[in-house]
PAGU-575573 format. One record per residue: residue number from 0; x, y, z of N, C-alpha, C in turn. Coordinates in steps of 0.001 Angstrom, whole numbers, plus 500000, padded with zeros to 6 digits. Atoms other than C-alpha are relative to their C-alpha. Layout:
BEGIN
pos / nx / ny / nz / cax / cay / caz / cx / cy / cz
NUM / X / Y / Z / X / Y / Z / X / Y / Z
...
***
This chain:
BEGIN
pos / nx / ny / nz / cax / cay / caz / cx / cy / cz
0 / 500845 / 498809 / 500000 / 500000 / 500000 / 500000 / 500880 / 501240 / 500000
1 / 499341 / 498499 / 499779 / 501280 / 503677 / 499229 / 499434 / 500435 / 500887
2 / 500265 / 498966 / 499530 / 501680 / 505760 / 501749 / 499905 / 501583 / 499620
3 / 499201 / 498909 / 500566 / 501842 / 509433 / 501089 / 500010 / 501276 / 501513
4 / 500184 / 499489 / 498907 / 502906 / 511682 / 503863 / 499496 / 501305 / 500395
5 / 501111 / 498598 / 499689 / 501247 / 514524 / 505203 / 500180 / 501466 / 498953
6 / 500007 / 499581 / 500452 / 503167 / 516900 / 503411 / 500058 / 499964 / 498617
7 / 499966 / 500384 / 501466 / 503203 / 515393 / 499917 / 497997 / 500272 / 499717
8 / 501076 / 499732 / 500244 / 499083 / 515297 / 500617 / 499997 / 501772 / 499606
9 / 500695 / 498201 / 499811 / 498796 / 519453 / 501470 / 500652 / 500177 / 498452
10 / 499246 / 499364 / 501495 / 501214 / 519567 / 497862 / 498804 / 499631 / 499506
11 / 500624 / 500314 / 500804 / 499010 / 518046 / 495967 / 498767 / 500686 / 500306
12 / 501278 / 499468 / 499780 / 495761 / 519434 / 497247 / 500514 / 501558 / 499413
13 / 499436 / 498469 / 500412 / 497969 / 523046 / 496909 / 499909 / 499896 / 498558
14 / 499738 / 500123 / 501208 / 498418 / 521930 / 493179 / 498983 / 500073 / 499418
15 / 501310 / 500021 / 500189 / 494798 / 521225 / 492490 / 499153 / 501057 / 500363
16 / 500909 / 498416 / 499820 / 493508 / 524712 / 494012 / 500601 / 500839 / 498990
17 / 499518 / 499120 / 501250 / 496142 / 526272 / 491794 / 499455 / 499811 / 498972
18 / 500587 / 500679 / 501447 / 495021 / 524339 / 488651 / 498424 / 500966 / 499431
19 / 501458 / 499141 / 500240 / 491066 / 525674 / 489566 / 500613 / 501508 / 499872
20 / 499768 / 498291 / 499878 / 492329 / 529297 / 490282 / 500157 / 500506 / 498827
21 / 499281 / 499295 / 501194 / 493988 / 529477 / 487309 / 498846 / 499852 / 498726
22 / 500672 / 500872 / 501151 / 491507 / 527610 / 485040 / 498662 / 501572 / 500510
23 / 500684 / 498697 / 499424 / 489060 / 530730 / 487202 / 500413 / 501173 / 499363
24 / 499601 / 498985 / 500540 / 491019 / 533159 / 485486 / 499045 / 500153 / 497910
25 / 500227 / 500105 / 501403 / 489311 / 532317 / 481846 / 498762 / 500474 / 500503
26 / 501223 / 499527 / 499701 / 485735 / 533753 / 481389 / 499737 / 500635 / 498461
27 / 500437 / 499572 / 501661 / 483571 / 534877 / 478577 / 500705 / 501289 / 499362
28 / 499727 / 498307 / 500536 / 485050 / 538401 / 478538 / 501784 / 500030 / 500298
29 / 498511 / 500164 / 500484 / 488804 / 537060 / 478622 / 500192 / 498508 / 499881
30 / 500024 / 501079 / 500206 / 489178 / 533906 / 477076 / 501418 / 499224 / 499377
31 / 498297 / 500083 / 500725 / 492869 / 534175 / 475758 / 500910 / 500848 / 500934
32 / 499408 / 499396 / 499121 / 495820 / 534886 / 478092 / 501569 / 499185 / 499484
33 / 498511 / 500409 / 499680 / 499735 / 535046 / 477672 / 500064 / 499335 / 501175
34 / 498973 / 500477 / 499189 / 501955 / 533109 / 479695 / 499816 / 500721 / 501313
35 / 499337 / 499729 / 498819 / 503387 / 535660 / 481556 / 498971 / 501278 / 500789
36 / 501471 / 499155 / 499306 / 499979 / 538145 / 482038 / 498752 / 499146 / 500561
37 / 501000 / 501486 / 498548 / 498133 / 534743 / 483700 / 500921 / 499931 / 501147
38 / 499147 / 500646 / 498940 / 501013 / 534457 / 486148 / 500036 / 501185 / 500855
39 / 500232 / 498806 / 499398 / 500665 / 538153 / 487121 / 498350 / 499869 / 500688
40 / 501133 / 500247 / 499806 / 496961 / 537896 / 486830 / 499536 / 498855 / 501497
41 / 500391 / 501001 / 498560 / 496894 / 534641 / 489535 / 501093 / 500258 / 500856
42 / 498778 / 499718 / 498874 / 500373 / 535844 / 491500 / 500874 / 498744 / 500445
43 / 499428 / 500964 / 500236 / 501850 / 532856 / 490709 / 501193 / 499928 / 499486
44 / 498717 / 500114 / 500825 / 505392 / 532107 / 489814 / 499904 / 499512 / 498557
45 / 499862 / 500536 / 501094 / 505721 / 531868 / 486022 / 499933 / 498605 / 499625
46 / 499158 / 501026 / 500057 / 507751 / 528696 / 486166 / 498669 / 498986 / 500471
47 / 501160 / 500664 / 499431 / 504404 / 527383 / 488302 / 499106 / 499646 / 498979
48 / 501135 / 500075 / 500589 / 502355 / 528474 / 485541 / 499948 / 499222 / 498969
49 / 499779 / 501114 / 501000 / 503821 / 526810 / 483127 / 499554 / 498686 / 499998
50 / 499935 / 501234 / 499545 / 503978 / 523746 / 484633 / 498512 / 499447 / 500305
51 / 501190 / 500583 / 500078 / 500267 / 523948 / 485271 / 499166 / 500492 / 498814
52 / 500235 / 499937 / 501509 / 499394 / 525154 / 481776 / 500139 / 498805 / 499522
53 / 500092 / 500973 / 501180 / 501031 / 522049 / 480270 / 499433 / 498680 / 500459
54 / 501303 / 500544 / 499750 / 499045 / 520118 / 482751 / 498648 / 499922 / 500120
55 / 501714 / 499463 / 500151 / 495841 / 521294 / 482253 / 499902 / 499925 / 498446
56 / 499888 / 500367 / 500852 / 496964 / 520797 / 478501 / 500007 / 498860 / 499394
57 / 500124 / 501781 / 500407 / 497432 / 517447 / 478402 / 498781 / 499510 / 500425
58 / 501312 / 500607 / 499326 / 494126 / 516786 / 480319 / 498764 / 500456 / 498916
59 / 501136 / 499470 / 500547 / 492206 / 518831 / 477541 / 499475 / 501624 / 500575
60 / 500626 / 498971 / 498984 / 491276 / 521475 / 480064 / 500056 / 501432 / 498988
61 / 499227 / 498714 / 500221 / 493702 / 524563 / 478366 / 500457 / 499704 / 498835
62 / 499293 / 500060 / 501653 / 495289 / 524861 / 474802 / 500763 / 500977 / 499565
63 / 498541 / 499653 / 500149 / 498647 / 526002 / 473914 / 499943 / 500300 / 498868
64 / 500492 / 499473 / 501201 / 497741 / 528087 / 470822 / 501379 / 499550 / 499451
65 / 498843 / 499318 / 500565 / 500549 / 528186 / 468272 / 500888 / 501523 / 500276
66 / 499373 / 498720 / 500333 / 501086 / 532006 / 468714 / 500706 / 499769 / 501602
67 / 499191 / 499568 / 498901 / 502319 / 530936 / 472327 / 498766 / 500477 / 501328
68 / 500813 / 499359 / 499246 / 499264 / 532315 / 473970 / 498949 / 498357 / 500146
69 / 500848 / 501575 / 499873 / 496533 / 529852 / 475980 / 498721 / 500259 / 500032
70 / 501352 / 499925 / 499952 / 492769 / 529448 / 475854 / 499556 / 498746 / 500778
71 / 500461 / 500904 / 499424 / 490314 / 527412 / 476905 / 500330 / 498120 / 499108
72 / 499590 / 501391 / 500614 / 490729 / 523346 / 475822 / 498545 / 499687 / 499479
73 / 501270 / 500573 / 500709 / 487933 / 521574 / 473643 / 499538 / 498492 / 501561
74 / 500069 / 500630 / 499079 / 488310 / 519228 / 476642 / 498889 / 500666 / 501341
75 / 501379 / 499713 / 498696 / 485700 / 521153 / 478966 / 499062 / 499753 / 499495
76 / 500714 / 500261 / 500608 / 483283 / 520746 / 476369 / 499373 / 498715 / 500576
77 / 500684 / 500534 / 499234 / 482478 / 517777 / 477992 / 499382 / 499953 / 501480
78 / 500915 / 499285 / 498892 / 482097 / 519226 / 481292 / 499072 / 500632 / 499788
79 / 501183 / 499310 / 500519 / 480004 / 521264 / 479779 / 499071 / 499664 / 499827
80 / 501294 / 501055 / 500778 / 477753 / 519116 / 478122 / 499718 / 499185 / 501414
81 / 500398 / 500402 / 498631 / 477734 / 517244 / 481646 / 499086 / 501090 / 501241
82 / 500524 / 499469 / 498676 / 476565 / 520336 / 484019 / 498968 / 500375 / 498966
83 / 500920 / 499367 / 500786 / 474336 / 521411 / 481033 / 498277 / 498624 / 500273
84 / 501131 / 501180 / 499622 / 472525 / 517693 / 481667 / 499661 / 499807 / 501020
85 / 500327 / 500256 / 498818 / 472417 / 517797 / 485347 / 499328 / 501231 / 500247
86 / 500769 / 498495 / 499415 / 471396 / 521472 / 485753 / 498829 / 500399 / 499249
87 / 500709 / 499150 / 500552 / 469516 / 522032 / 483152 / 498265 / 499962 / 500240
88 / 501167 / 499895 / 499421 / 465878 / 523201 / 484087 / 499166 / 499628 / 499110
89 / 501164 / 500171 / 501484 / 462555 / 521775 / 482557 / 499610 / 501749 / 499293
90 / 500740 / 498928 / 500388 / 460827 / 524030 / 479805 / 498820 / 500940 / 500522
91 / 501020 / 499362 / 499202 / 457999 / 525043 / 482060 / 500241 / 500974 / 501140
92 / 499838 / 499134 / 498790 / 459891 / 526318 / 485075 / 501110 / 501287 / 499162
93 / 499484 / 498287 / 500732 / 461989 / 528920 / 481969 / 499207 / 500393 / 499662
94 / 500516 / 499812 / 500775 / 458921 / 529343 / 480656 / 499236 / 501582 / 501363
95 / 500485 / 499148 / 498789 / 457750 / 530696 / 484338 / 500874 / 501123 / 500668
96 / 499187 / 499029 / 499883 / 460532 / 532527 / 485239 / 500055 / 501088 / 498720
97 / 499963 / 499210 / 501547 / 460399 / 534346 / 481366 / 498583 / 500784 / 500523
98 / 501676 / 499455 / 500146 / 456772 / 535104 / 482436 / 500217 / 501099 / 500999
99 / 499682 / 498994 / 498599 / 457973 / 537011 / 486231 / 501092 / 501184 / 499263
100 / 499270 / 499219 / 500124 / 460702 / 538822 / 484285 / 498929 / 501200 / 499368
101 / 500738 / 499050 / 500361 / 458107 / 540434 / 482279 / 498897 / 500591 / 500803
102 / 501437 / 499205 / 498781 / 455384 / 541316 / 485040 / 500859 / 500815 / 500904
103 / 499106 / 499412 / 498690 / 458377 / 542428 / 487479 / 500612 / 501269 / 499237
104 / 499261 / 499429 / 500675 / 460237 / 544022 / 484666 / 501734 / 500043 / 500668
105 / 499043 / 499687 / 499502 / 463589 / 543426 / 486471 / 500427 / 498492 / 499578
106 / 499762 / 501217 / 500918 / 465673 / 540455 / 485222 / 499709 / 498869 / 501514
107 / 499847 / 501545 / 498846 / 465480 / 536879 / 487304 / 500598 / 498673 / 499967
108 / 499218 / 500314 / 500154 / 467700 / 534918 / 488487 / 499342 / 498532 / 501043
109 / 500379 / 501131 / 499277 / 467626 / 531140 / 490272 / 501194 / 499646 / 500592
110 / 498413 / 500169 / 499657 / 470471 / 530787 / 493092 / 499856 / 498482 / 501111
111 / 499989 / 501231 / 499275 / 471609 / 527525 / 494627 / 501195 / 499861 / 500618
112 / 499316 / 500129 / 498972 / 473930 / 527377 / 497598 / 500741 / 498769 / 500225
113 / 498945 / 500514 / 499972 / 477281 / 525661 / 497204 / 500731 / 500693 / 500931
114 / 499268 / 499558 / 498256 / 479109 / 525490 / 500558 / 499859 / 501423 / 500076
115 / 499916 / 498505 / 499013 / 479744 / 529214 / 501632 / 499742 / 501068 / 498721
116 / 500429 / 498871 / 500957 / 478540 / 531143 / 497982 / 498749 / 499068 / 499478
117 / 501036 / 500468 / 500175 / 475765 / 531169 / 496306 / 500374 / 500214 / 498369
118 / 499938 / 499936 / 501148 / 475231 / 530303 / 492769 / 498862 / 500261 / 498909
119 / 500732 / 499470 / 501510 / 473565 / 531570 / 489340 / 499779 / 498516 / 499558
120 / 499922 / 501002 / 500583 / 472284 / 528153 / 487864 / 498567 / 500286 / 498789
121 / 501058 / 499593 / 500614 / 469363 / 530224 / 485551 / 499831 / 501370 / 499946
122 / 500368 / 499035 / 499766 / 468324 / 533323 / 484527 / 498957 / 500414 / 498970
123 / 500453 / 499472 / 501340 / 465670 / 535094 / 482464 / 500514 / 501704 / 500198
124 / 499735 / 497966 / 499952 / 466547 / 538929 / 481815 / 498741 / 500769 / 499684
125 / 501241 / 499398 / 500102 / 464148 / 541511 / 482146 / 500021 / 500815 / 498647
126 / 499960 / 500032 / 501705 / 463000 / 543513 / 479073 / 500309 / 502010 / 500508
127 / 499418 / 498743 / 499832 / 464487 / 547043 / 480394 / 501575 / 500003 / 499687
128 / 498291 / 499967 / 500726 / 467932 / 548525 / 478763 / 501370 / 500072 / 501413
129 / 498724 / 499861 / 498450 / 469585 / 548910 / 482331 / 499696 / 498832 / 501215
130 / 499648 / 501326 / 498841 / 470003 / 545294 / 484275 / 500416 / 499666 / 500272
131 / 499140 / 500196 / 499309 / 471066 / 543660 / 486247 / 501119 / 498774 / 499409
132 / 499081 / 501036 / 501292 / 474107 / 541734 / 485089 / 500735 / 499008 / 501159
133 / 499405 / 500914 / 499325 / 474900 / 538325 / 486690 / 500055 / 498815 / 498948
134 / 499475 / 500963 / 500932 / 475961 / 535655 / 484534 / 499597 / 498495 / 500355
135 / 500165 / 501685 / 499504 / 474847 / 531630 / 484852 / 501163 / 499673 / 500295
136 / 498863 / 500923 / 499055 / 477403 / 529695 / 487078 / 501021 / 501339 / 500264
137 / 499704 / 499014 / 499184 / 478468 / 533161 / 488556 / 499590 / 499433 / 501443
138 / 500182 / 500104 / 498550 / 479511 / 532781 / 492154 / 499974 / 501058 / 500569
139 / 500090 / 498905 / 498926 / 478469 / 535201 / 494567 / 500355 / 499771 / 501580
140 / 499392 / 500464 / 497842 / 479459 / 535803 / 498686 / 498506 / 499682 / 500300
141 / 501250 / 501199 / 498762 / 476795 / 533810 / 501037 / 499885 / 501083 / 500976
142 / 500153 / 499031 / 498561 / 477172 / 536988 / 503253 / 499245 / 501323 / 499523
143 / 500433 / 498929 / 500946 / 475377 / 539847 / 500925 / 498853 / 499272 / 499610
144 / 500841 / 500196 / 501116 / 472138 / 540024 / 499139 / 498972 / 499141 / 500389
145 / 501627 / 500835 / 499422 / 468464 / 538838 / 499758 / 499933 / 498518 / 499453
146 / 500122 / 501514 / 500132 / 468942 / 535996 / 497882 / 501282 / 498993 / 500735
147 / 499087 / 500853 / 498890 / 471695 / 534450 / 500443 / 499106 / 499969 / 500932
148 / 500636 / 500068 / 499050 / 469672 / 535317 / 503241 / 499385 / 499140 / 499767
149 / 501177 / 501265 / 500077 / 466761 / 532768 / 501787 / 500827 / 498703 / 499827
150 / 499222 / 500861 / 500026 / 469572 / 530598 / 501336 / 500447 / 499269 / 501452
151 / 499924 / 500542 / 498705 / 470824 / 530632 / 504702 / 499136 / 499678 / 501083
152 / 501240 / 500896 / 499585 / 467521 / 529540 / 505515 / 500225 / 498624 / 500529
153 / 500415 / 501632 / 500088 / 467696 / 525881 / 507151 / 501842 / 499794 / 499361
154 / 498595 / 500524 / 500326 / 471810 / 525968 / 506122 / 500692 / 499452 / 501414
155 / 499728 / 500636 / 498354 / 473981 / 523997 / 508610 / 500676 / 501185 / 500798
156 / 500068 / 498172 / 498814 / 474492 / 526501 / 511657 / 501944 / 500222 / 499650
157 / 498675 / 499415 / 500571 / 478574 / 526241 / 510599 / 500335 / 500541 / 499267
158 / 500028 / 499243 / 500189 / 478007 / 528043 / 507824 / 499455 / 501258 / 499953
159 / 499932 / 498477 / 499556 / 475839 / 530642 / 508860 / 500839 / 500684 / 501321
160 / 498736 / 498505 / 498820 / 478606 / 531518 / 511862 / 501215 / 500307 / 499310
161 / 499014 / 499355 / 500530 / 480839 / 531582 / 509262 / 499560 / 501438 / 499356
162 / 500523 / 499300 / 500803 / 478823 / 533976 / 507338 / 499951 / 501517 / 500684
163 / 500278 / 499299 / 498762 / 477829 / 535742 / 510419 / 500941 / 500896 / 500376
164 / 498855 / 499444 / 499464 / 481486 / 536425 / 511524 / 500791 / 500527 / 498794
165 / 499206 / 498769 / 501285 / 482630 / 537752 / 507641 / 498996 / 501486 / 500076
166 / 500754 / 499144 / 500412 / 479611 / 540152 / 507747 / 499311 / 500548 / 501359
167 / 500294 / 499390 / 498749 / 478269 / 540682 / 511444 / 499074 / 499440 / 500594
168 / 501484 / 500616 / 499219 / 475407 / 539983 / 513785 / 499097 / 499589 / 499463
169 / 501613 / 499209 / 500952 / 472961 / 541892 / 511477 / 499645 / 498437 / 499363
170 / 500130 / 500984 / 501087 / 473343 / 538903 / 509199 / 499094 / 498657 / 500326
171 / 501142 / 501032 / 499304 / 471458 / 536329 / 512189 / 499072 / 500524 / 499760
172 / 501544 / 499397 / 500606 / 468534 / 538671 / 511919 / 499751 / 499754 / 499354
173 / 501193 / 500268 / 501090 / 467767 / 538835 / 508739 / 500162 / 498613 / 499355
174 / 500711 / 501657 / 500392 / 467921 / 535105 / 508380 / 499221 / 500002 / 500481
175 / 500683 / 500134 / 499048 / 465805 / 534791 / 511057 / 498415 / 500534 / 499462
176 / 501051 / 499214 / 500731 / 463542 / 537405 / 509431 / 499253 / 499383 / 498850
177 / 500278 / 500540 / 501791 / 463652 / 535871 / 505607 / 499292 / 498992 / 500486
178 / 500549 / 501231 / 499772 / 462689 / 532829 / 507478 / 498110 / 499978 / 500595
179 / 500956 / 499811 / 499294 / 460004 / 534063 / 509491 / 498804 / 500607 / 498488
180 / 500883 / 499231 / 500615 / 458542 / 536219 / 506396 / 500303 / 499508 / 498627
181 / 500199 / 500553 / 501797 / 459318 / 533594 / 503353 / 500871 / 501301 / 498705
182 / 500298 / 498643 / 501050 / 460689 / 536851 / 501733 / 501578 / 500801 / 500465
183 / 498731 / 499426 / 499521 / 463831 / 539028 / 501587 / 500766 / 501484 / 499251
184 / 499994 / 499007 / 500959 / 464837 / 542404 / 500151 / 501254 / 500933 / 500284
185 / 498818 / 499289 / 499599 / 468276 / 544245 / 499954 / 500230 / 501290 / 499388
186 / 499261 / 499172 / 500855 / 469458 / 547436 / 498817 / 501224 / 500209 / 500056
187 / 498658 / 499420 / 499930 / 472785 / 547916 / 497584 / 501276 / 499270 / 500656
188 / 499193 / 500586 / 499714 / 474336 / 545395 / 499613 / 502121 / 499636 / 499432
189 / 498810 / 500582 / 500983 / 476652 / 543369 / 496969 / 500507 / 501099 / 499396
190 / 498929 / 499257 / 500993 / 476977 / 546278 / 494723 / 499141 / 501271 / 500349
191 / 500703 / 498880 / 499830 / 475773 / 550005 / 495029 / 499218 / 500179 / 499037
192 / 500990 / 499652 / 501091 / 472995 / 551126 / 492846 / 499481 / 498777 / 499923
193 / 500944 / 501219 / 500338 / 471743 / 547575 / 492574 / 499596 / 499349 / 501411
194 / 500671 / 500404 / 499217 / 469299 / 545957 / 494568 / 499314 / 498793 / 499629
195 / 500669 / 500557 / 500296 / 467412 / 542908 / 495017 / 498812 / 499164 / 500741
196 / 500943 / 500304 / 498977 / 464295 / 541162 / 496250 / 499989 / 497874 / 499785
197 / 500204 / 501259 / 500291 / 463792 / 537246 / 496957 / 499406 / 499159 / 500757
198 / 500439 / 501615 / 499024 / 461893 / 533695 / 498232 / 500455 / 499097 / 499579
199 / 499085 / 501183 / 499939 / 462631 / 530723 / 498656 / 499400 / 498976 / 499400
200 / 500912 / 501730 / 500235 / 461749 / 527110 / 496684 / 500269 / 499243 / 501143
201 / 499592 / 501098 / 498912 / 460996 / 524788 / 499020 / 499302 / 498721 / 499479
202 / 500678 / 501390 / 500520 / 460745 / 520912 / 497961 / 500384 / 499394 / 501598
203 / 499866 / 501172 / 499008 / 459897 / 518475 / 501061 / 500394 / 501026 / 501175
204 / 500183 / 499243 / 498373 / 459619 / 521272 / 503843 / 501465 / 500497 / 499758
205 / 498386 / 499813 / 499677 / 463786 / 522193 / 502992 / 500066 / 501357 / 498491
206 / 499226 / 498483 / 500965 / 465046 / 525908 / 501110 / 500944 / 498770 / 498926
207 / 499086 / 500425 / 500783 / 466276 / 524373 / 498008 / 501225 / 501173 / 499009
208 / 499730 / 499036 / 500675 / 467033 / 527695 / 495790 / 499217 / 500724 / 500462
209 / 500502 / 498879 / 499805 / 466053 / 531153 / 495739 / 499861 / 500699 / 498780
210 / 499979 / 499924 / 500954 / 464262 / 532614 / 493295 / 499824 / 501853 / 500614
211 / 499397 / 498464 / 499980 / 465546 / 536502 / 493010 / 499388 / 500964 / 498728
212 / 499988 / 499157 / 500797 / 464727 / 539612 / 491193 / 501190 / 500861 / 500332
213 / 498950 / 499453 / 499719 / 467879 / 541668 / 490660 / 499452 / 501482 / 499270
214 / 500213 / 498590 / 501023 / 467841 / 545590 / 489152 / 500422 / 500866 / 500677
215 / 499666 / 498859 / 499187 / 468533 / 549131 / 489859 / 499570 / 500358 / 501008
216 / 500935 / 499653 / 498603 / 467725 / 550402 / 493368 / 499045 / 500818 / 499905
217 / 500909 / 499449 / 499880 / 466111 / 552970 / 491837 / 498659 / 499842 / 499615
218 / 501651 / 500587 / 500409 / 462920 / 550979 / 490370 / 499909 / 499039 / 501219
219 / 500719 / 501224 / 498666 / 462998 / 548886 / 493913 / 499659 / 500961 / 501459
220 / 500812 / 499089 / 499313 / 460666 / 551551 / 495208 / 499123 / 499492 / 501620
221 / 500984 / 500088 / 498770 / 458696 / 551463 / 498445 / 497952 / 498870 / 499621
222 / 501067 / 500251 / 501070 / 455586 / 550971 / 495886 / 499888 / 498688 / 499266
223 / 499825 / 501097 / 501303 / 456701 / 548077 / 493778 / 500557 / 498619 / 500883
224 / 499970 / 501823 / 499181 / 457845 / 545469 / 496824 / 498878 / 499198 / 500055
225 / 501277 / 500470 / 499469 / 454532 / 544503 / 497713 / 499670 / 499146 / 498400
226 / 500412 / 500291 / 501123 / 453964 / 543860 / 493937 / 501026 / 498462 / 499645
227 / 499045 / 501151 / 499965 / 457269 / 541888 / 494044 / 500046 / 498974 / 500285
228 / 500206 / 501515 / 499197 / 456697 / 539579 / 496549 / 499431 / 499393 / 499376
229 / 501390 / 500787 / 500250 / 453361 / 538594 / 495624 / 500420 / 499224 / 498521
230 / 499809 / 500784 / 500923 / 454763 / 537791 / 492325 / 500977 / 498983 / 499938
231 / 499076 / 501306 / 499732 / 457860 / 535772 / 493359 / 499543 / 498800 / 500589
232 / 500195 / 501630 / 499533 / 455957 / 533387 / 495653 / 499328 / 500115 / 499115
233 / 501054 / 500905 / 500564 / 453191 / 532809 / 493342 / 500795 / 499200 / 498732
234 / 499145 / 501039 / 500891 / 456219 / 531463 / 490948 / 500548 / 499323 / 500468
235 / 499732 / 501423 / 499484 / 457941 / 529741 / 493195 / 499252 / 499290 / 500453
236 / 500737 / 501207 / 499667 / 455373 / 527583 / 494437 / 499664 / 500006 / 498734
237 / 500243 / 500996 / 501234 / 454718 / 527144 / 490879 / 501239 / 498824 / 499583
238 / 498925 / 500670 / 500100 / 458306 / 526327 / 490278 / 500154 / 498390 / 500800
239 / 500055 / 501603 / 498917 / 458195 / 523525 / 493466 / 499365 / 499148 / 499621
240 / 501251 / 500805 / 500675 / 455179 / 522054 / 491643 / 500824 / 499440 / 498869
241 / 499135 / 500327 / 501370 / 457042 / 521512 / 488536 / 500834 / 499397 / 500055
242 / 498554 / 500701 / 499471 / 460424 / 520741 / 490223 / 501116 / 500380 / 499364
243 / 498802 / 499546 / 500239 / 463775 / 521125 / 489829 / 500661 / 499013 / 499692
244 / 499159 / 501704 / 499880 / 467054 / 518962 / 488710 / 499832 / 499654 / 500872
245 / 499871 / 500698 / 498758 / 467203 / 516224 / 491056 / 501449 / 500434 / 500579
246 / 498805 / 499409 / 499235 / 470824 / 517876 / 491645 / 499704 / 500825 / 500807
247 / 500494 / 498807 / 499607 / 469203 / 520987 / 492743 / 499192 / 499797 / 501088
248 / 501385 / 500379 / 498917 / 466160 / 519329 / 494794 / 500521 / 499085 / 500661
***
């Protein structure tokens, strides 16, 4: 039997966070990166980056253009095609969310709570020229924003004291609150000028996701919550009816 000893484990685990970090650095709006402006970019020794460039190359992951410069690999493509089959939502519950963007007029989003952030796994956009801009499989902090709060609904109590102790007391309340009132509404939190309102799906008595309206603070009037709410639960309990991936639920 191999052993491997304690510090050969923490390498390798160190090697494998680098790998993601770096592979984190690609995104729709930079998808091509020198060498030596990825190694700046992650604060990584060159010599490192290399070394995990031409492993993440050989795996498919990354691709070693000719001109010298790297992109993404045809090799995620099957990840892709994998989270696209596990996540992807029936036609009825986009069809329902497409329907709230237009009654709310503010775009909507569907977030699902991976350990300590919360995630984008859906969105419809609203039909106004100024929205809110969050991207599918965008991670957000677990400590900001009405749709965490419905999240940290029913989460295990270790991460809301983690949550608690990045962001403050305040942050037990308004769980406590979201919980008590199904419902949750932030201004400005995550980002200034934007605001958002949210509830919670619940399959089998348990917060699975949160279904969110995001937009400018200045259309998330005094006037227009009341309108909000009423229209988020009456989609999510449609949504729960319908269901979700079984990843998700």
């Amino acid at each position: 039997m191999v052993r491997l000893y304690r510090g050969a484990v923490d390498s390798s685990v160190r090697s494998v966070t680098r790998a993601l970090d770096l592979l984190g650095h690609f995104t729709e709006r930079r998808m091509v990166w020198p060498v030596s402006e990825l190694a700046r970019a992650s604060g990584l020794p060159k010599t490192t980056v290399v070394r995990l460039v031409a492993t993440l190359a050989a795996t498919g992951m990354l691709w070693e253009r000719p001109d010298g410069q790297v992109t993404v690999g045809a090799g995620l493509l099957r990840w892709a095609r994998l989270a696209r089959a596990a996540w992807e939502l029936p036609e009825a519950v986009r069809s329902a969310m497409a329907a709230l963007a237009l009654t709310c007029g503010e775009t909507v989003n569907l977030y699902v709570r991976q350990g300590t952030a919360r995630v984008c796994i859906a969105q419809a956009e609203g039909p106004q020229s100024l929205r809110h801009v969050v991207h599918t499989g965008d991670e957000m902090p677990l400590w900001v924003g009405a749709a965490s709060k419905i999240l940290l609904v029913g989460a295990p109590a270790e991460v809301l004291d983690a949550m608690v102790e990045r962001a403050g007391e305040q942050l037990r309340s308004d769980v406590a609150l979201a919980a008590r009132e199904g419902f949750s509404v932030s201004y400005g939190e995550r980002e200034s000028g934007a605001s958002g309102a949210a509830v919670p799906i619940v399959v089998s008595g348990a917060v699975v996701a949160a279904l969110a309206l995001g937009g400018p603070t200045t259309r998330f009037t005094e006037e227009k919550i009341p309108m909000f709410r009423a229209a988020l639960t009456e989609t999510a309990t449609t949504i729960s009816v319908l269901g979700l991936p079984p990843v998700a639920s």
